[in-house]
Backbone as CSV, one residue per row, in Angstrom:
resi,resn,N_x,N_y,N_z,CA_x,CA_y,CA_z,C_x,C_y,C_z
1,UNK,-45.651,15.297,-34.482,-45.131,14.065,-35.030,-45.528,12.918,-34.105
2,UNK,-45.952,11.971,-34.822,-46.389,10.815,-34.242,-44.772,9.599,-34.201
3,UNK,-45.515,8.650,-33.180,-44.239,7.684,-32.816,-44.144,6.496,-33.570
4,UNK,-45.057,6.866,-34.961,-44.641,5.849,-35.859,-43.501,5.818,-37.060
5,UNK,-43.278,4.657,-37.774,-42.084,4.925,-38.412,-41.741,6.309,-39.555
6,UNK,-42.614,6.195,-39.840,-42.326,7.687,-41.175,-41.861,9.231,-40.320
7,UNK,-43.091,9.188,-39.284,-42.360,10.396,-38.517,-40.878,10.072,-37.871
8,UNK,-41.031,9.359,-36.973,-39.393,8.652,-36.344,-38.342,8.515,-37.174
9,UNK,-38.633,8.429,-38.702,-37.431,8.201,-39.582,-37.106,9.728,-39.911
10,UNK,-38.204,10.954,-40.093,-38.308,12.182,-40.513,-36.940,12.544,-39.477
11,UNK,-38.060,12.194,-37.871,-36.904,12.951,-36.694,-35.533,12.426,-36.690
12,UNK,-35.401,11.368,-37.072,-33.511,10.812,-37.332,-32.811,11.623,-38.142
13,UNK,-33.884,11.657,-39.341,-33.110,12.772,-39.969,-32.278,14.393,-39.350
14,UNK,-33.663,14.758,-39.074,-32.920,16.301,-38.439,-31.648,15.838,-37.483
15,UNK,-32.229,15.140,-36.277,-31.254,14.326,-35.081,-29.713,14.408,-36.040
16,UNK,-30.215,13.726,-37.373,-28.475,13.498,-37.706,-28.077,15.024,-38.467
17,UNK,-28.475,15.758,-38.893,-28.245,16.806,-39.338,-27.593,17.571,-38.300
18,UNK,-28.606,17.859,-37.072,-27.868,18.386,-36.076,-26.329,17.698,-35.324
19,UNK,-26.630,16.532,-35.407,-25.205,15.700,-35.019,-24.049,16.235,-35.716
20,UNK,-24.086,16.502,-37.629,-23.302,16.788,-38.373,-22.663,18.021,-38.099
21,UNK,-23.419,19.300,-37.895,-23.586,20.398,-37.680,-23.155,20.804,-36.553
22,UNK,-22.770,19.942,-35.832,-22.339,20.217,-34.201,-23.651,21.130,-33.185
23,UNK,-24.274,20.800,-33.655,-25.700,21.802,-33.005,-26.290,21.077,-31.869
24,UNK,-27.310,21.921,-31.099,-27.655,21.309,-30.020,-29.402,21.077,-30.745
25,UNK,-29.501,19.862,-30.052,-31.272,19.404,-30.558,-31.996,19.468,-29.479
26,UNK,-33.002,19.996,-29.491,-34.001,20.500,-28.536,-35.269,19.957,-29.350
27,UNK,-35.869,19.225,-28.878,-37.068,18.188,-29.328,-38.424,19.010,-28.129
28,UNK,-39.438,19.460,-28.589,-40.594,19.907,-28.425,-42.023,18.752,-28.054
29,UNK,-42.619,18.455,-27.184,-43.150,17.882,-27.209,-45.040,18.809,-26.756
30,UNK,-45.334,19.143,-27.415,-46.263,19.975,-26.858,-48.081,19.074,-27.454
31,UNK,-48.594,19.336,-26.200,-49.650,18.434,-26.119,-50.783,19.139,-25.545
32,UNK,-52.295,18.574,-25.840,-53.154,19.080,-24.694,-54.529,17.835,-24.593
33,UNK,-54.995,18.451,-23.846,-56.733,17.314,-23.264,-57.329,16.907,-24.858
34,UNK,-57.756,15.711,-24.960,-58.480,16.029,-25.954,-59.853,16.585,-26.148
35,UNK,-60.501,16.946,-25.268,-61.440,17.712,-25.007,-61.073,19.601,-25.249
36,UNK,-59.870,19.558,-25.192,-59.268,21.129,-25.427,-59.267,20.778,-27.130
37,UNK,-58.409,19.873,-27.398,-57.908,19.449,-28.703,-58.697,19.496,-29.741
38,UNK,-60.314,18.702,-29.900,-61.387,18.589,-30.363,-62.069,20.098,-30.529
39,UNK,-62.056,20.775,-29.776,-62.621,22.115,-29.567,-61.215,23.204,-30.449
40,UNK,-60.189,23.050,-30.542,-59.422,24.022,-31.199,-59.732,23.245,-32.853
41,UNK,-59.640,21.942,-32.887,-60.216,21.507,-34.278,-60.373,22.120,-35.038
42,UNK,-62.381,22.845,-34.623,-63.110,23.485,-35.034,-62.952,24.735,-35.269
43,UNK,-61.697,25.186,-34.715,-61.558,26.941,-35.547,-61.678,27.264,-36.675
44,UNK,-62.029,28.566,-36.653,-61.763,29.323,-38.219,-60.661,28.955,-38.475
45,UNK,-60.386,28.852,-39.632,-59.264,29.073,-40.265,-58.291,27.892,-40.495
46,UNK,-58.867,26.980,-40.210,-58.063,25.909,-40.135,-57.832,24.896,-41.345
47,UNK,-59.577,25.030,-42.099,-59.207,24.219,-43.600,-58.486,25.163,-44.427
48,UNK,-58.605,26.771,-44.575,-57.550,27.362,-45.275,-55.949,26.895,-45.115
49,UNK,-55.502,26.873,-43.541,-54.457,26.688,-43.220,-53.801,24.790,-43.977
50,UNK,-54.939,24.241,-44.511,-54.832,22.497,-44.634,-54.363,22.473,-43.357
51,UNK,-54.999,22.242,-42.561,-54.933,21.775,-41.084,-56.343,20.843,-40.870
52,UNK,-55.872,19.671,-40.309,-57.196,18.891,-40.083,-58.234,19.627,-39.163
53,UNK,-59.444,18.935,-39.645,-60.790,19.322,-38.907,-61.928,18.399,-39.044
54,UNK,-61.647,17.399,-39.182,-62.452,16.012,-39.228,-62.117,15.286,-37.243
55,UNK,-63.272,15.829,-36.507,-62.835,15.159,-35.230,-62.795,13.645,-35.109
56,UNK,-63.401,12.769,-35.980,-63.215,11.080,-36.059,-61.558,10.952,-36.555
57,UNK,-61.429,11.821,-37.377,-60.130,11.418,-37.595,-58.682,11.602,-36.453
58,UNK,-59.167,12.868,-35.880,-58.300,12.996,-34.582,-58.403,12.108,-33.292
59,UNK,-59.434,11.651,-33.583,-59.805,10.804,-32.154,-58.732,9.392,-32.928
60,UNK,-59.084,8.850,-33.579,-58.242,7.669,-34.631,-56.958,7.959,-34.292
61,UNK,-56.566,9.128,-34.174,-54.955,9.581,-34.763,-54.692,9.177,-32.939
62,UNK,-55.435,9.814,-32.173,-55.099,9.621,-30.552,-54.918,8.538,-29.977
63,UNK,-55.775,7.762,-30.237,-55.805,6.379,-30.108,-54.781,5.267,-30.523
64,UNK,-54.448,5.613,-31.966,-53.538,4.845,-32.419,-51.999,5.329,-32.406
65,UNK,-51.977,6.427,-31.875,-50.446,6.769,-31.896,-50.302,7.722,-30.788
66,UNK,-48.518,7.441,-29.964,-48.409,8.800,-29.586,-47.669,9.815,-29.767
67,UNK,-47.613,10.872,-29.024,-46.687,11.706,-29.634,-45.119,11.478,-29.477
68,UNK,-44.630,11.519,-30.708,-42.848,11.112,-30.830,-42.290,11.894,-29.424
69,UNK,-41.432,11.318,-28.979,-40.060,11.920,-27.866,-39.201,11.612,-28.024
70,UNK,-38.764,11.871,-29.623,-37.236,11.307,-30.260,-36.122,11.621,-29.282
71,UNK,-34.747,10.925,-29.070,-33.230,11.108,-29.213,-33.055,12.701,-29.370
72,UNK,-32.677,13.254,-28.372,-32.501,14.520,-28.362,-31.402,15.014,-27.210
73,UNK,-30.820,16.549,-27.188,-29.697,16.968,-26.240,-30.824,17.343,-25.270
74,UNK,-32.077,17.829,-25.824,-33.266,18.388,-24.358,-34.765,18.117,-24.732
75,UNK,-35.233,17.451,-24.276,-36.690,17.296,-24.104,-37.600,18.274,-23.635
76,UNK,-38.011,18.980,-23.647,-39.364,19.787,-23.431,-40.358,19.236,-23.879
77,UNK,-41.562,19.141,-22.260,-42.985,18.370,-23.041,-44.086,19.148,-22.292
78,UNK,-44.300,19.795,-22.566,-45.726,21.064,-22.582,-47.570,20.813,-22.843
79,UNK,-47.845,21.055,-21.716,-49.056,20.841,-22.017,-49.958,21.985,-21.881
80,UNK,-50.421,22.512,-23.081,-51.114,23.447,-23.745,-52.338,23.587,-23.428
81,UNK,-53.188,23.147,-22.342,-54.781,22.975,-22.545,-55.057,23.964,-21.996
82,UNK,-54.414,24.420,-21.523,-54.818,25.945,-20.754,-54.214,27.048,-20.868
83,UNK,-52.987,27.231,-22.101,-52.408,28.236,-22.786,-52.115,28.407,-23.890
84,UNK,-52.104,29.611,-24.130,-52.411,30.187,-25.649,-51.169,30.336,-26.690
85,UNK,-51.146,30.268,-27.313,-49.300,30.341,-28.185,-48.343,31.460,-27.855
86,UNK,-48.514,32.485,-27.359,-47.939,33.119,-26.313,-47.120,32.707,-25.286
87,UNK,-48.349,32.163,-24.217,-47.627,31.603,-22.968,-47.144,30.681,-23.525
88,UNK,-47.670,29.759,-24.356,-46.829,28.050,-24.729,-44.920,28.789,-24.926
89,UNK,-45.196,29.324,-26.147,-43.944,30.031,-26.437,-42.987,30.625,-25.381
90,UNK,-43.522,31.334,-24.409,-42.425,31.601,-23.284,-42.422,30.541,-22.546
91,UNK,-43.036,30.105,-22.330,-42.794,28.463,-21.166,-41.620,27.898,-22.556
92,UNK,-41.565,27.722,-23.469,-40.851,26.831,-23.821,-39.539,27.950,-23.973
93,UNK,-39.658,28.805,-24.323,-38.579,29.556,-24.752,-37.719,29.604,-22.867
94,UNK,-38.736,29.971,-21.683,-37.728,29.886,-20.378,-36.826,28.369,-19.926
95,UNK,-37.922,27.316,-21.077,-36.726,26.020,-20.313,-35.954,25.842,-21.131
96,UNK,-35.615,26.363,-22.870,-34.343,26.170,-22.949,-33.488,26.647,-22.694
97,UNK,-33.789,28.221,-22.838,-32.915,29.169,-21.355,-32.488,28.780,-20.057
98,UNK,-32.784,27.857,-19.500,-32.853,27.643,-18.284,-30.999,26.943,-17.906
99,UNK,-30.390,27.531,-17.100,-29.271,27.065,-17.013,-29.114,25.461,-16.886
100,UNK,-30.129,24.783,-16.101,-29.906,23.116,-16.227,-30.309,22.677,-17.751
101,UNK,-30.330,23.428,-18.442,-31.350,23.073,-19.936,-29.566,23.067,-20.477
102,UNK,-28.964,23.723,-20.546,-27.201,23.971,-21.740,-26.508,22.633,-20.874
103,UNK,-25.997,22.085,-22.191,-25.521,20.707,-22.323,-24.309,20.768,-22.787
C-alpha cells in the first residue's frame, strides 16, 4: 500500500475495524532495493498471478509514492532484498512475538 489517499483511506478502514473489535493492529511494512525489486518483477508467474510486470511502471510507482506506515498498535518495517518469504515470514513473525512488541 502506497501513502496516497485511496490506500490511506483503505488502511483507516481496517485501523477502525480493529479499534471496534478490540484487536491489536500490527501494520507490516516490508520493502526491498529497487534493483532486487525490478529483478523479482520479471518472474514466472507473475502475469498469471495479475501481479505487475511492466518495470516503467514500477519505477513511476517508486518515485511517486511511498510505502504507507499507517496508525497502528506495532510497526514492523522489513527489508527483503536479501530474503526469501520464509526468512521475511519468521523475521516478522519473531517481532511480533517479541515481548517489547505486546501492548
Amino acid at each position: 500500500m502506497s501513502d496516497d489517499a485511496s490506500d490511506s483511506g483503505t488502511f483507516e478502514d481496517c485501523a477502525e475495524l480493529a479499534r471496534k473489535r478490540g484487536a491489536r493492529l500490527v501494520a507490516v511494512v516490508i520493502d526491498c532495493d529497487l534493483e532486487e525489486n525490478l529483478k523479482r518483477l520479471t518472474r514466472a508467474g507473475r502475469t498469471k498471478q495479475h501481479k505487475l510486470t511492466d518495470p516503467e511502471v514500477l519505477v513511476g510507482l517508486r518515485k511517486a509514492n511511498r510505502l504507507l506506515r499507517g496508525k497502528s498498535d506495532q510497526l514492523i518495517e522489513i527489508d527483503v532484498t536479501a530474503l526469501g518469504a520464509d526468512a521475511a515470514a519468521e523475521a516478522i513473525a519473531a517481532q511480533i512475538a517479541a515481548p517489547s512488541a505486546v501492548r
